[in-house]
KOLLOMAR-110594 format. One record per residue: x, z, y of N, C-alpha, C in turn; residue in one letter. Coordinates in Angstrom, 2 decimals. Layout:
BEGIN
<n_u = X; n_w = Z; n_v = Y; ca_u = X; ca_w = Z; ca_v = Y; c_u = X; c_w = Z; c_v = Y; code = a>
...
END
This chain:
BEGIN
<n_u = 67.26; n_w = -7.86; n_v = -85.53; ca_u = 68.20; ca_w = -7.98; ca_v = -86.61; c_u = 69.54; c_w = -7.37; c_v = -86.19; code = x>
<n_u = 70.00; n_w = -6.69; n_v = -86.96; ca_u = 71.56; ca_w = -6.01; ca_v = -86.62; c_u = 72.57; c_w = -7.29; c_v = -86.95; code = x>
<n_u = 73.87; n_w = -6.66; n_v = -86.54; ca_u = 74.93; ca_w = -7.49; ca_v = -86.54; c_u = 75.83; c_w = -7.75; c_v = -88.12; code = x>
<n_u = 75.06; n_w = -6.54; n_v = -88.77; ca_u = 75.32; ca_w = -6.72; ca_v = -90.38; c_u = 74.59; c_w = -7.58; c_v = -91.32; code = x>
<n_u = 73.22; n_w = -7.78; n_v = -90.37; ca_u = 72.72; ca_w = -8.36; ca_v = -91.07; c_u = 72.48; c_w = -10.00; c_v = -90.77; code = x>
<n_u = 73.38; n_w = -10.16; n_v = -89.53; ca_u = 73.41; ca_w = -11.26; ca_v = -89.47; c_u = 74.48; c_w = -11.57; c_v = -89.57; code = x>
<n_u = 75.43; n_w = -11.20; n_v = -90.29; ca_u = 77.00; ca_w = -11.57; ca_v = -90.59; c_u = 76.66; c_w = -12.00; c_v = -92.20; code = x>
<n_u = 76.10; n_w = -10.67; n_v = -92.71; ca_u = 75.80; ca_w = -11.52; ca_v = -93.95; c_u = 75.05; c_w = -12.93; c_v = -94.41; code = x>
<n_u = 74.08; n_w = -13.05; n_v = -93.42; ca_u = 73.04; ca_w = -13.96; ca_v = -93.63; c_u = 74.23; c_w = -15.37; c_v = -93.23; code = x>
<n_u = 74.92; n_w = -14.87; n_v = -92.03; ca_u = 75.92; ca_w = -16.42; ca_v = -91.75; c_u = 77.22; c_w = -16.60; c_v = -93.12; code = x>
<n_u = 77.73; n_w = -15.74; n_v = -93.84; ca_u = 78.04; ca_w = -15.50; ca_v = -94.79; c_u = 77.39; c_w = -16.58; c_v = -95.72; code = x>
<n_u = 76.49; n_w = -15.98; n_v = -96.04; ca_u = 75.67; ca_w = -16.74; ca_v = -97.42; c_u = 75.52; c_w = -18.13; c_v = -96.84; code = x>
<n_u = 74.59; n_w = -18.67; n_v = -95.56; ca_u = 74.73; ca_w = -20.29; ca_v = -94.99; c_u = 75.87; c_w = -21.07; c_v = -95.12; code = x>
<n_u = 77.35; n_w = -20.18; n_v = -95.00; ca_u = 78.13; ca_w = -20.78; ca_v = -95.02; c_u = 78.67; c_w = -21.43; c_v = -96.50; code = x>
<n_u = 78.30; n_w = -20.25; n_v = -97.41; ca_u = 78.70; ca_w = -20.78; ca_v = -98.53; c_u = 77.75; c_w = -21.52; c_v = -99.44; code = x>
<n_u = 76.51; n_w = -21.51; n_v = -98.73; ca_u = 75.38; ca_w = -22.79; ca_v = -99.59; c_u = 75.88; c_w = -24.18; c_v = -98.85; code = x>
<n_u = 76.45; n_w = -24.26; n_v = -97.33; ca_u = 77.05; ca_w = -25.15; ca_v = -96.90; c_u = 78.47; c_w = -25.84; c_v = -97.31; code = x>
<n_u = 78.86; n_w = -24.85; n_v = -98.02; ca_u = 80.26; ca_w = -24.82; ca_v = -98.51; c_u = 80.08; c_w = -25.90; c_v = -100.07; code = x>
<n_u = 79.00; n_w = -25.15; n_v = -100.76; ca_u = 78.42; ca_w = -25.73; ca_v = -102.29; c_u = 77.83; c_w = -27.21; c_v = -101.67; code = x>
<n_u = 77.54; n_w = -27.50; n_v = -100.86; ca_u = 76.22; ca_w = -28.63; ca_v = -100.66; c_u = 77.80; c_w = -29.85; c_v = -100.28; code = x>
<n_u = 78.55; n_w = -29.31; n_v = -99.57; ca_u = 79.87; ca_w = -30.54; ca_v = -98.93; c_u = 80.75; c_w = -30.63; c_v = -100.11; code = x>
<n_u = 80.88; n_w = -29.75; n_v = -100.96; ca_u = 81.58; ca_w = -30.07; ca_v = -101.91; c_u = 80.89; c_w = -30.95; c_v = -103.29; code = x>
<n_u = 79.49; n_w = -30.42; n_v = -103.32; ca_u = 78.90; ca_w = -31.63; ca_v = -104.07; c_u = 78.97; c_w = -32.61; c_v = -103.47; code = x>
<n_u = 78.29; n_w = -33.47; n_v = -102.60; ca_u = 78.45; ca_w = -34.56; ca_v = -101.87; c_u = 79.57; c_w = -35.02; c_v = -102.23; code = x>
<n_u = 80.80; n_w = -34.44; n_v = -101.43; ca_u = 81.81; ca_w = -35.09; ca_v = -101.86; c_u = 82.50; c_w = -35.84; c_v = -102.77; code = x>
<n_u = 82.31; n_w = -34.92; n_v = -103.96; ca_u = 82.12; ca_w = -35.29; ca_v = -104.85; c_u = 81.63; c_w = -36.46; c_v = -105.69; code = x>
<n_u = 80.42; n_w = -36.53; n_v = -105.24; ca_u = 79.72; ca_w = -37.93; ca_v = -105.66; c_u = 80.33; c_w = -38.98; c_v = -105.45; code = x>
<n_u = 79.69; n_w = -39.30; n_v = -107.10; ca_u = 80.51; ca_w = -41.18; ca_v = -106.78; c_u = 79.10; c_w = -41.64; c_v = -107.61; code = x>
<n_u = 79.19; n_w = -43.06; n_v = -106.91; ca_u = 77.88; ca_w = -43.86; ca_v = -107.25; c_u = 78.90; c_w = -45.06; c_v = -107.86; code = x>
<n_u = 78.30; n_w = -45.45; n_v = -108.71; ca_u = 78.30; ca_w = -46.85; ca_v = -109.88; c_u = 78.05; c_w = -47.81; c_v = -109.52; code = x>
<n_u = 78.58; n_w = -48.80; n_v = -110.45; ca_u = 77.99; ca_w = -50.02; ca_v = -109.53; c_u = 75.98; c_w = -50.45; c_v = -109.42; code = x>
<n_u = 76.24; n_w = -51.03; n_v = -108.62; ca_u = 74.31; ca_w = -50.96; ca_v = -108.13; c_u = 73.98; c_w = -51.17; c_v = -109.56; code = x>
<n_u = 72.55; n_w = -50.90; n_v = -109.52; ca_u = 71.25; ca_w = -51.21; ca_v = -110.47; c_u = 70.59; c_w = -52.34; c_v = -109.66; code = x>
<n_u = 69.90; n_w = -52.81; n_v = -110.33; ca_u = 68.43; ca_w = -53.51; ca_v = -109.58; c_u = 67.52; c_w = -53.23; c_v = -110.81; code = x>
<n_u = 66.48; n_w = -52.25; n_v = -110.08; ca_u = 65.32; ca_w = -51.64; ca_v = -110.62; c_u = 64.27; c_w = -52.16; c_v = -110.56; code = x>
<n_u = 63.46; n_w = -52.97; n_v = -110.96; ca_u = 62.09; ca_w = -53.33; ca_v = -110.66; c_u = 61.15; c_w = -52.97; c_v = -110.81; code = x>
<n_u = 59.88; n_w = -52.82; n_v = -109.94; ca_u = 59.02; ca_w = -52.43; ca_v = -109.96; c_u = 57.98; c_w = -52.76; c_v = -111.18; code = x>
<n_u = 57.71; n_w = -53.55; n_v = -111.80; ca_u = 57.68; ca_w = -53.14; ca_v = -113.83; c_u = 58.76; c_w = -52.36; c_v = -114.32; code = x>
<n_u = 59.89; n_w = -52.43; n_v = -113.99; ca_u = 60.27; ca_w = -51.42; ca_v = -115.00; c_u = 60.18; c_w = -49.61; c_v = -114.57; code = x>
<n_u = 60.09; n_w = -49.81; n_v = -113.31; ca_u = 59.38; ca_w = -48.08; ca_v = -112.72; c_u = 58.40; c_w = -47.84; c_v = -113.47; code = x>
<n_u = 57.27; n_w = -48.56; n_v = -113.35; ca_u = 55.34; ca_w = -48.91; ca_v = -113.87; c_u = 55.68; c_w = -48.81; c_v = -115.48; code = x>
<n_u = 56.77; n_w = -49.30; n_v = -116.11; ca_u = 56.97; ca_w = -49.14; ca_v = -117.84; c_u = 57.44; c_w = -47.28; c_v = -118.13; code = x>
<n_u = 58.14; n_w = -47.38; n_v = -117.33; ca_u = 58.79; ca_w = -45.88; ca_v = -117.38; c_u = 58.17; c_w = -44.94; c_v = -117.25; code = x>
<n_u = 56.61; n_w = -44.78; n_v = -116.30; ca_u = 55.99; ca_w = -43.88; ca_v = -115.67; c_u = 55.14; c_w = -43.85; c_v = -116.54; code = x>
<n_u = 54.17; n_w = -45.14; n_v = -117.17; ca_u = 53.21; ca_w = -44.91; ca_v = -117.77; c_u = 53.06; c_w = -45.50; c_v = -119.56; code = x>
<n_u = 54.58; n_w = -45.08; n_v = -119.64; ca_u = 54.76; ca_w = -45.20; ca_v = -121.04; c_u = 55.39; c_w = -44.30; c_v = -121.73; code = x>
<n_u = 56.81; n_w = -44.25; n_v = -121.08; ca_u = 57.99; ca_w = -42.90; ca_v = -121.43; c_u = 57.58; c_w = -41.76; c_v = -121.09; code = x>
<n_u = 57.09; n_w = -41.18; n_v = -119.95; ca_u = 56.89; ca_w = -40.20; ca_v = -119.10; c_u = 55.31; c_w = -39.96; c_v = -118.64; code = x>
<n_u = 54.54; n_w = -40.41; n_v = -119.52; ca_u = 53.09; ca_w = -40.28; ca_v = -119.05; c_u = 52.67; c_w = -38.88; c_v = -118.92; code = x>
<n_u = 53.13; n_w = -38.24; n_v = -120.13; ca_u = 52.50; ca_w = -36.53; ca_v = -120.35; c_u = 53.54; c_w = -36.02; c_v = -118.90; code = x>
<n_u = 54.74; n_w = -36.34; n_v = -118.58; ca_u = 54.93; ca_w = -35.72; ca_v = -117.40; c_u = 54.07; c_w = -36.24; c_v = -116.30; code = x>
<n_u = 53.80; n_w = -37.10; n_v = -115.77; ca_u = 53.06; ca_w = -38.00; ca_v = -114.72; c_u = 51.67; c_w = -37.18; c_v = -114.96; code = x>
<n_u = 51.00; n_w = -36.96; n_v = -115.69; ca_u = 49.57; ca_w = -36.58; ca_v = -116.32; c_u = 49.72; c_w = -35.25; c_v = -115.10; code = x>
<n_u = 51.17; n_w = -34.14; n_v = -116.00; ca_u = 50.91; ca_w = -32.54; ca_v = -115.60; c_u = 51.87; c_w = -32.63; c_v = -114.29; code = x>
<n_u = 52.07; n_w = -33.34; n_v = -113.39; ca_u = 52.26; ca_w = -33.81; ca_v = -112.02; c_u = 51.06; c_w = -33.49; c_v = -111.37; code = x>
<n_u = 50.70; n_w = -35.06; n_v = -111.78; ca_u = 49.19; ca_w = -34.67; ca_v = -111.27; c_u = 48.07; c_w = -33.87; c_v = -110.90; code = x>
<n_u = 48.15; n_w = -33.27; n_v = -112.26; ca_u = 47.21; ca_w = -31.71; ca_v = -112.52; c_u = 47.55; c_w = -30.25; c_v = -111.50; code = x>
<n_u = 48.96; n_w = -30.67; n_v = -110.90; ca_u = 49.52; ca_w = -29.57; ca_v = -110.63; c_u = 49.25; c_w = -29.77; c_v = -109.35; code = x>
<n_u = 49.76; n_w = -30.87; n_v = -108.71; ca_u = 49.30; ca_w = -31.46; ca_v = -107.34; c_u = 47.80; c_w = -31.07; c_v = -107.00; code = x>
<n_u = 47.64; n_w = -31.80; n_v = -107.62; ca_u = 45.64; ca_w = -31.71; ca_v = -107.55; c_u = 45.59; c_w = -29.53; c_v = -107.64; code = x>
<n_u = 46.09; n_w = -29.09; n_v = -108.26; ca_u = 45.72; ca_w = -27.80; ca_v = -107.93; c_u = 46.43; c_w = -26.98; c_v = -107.23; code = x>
<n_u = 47.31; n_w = -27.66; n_v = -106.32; ca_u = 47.97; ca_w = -27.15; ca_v = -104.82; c_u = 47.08; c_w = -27.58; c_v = -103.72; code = x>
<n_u = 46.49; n_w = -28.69; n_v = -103.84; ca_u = 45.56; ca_w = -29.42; ca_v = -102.73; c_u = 44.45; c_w = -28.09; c_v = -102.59; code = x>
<n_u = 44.01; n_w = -28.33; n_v = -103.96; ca_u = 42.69; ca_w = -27.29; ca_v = -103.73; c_u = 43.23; c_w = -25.91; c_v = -103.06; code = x>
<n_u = 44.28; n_w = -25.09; n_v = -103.42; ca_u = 44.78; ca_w = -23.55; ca_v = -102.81; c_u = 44.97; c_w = -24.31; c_v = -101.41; code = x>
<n_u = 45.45; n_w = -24.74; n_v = -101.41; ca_u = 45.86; ca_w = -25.29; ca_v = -99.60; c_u = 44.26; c_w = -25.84; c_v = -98.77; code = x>
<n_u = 43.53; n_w = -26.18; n_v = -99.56; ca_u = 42.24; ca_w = -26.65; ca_v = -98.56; c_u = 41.64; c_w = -24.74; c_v = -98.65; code = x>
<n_u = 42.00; n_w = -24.02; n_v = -99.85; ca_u = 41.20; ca_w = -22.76; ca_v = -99.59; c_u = 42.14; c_w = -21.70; c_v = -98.80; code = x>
<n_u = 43.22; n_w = -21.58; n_v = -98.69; ca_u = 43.88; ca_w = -20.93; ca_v = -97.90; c_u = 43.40; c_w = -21.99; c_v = -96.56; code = x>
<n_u = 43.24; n_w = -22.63; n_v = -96.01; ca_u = 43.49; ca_w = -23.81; ca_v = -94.70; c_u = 41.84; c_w = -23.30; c_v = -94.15; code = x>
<n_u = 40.94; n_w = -22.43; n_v = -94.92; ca_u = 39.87; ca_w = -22.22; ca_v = -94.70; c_u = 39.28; c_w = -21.30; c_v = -93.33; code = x>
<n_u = 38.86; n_w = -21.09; n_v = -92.15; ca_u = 39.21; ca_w = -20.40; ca_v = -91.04; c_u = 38.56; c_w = -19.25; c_v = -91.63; code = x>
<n_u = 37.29; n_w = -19.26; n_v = -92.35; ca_u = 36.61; ca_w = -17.81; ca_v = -92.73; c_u = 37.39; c_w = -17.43; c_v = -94.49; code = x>
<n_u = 38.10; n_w = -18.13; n_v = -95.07; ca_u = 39.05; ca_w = -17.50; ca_v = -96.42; c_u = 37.33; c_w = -17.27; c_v = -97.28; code = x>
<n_u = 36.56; n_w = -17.66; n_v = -97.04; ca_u = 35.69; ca_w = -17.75; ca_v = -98.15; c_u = 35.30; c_w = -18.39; c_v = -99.36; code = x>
<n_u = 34.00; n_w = -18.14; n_v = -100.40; ca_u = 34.53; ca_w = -18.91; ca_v = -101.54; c_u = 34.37; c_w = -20.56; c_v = -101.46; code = x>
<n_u = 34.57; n_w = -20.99; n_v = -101.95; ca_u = 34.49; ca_w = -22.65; ca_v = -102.18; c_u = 33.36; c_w = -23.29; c_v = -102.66; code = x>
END
C-alpha cells in the first residue's frame, strides 16, 4: 500500500470515528422502561409478525449459502 493510500484510508477512519463520538455523545437516554417479557412475545408475534416471518426466511437462506459455500468440494447440495 502507498503512503497516499494510506493517508486517505486514515482520513476516512478518522472521520467515521469522528461521526460515531459525536453520536454517542450526543445520546441521551430517558427515564428507564421496564419491558417484559409478554410484552416483547405481544410485540413480536402480533405487531411485527410479517417482519419476524421474512427474518426468518432470510436467515434460514443465509444458513443454507453458508453451509454451501463452507462446502470443501463447492458442490451441489
Amino acid at each position: 500500500m502507498s503512503l497516499i493510500s494510506k493517508g486517505i484510508s486514515a482520513i476516512i477512519a478518522l472521520a467515521f470515528l469522528g461521526v460515531y463520538a459525536i453520536s454517542v455523545v450526543e445520546l441521551s437516554f430517558g427515564a428507564p422502561t421496564h419491558i417484559t417479557l409478554p410484552v416483547i412475545a405481544d410485540a413480536i408475534f402480533k405487531d411485527f409478525v410479517l417482519a419476524f416471518e421474512v427474518l426468518a426466511i432470510l436467515l434460514f437462506a443465509s444458513l443454507i449459502g453458508a453451509v454451501y459455500l463452507a462446502r470443501k468440494d463447492g458442490g451441489d447440495l
